[in-house]
C-alpha positions, -999 to +999 in steps of 0.1 A: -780+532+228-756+540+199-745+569+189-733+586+157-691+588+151-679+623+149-661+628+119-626+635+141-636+602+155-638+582+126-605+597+117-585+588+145-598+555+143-594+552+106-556+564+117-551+538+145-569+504+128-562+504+096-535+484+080-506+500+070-506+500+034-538+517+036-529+545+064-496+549+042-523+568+018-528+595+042-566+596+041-580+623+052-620+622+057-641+657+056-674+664+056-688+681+021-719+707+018-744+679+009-738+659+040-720+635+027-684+624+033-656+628+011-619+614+011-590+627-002-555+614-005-527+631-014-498+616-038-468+608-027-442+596-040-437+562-016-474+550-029-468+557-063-458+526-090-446+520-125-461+552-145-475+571-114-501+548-110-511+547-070-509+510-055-543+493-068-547+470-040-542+497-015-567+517-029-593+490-033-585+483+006-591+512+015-624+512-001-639+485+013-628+490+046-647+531+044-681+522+042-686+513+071-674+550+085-711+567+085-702+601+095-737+620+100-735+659+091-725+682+115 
C-alpha cells in the first residue's frame, strides 16, 4: 500500500536529493487554496547572471525534477 507525501515530506526530500544547483534556489513548496501546489524561490544574488536573469538550466532542472512531487491537499 502507498501512501500520499505530506507536503513537509516532499520538502525535506526535495532538500536532501536534489542536486545542488537546484537546492541552491531555495525552493520552497506550499500548498495553495485550490489544492494545488505552488513553488516559490526567492532571488538571490549567488543564482542570479548577466542582467539578473536566474540560471536557465537550474530552473529548467528544477522543473522537471517537481512533477513528480504530488502533494495531495491537506
Amino acid at each position: 500500500m502507498t501512501t500520499q507525501p505530506t507536503l513537509a515530506f516532499a520538502q525535506q526530500f526535495l532538500e536532501e536529493n536534489f542536486s545542488p544547483w537546484i537546492t541552491d534556489l531555495k525552493p520552497k513548496l506550499k500548498i495553495r487554496e485550490n489544492g494545488t501546489a505552488q513553488m516559490d524561490i526567492p532571488i538571490f544574488l549567488n543564482i542570479q547572471r548577466v542582467g539578473g536573469i536566474v540560471c536557465g538550466l537550474a530552473m529548467g532542472s528544477l522543473a522537471a525534477h517537481v512533477w513528480s512531487l504530488h502533494v495531495p491537499a491537506a
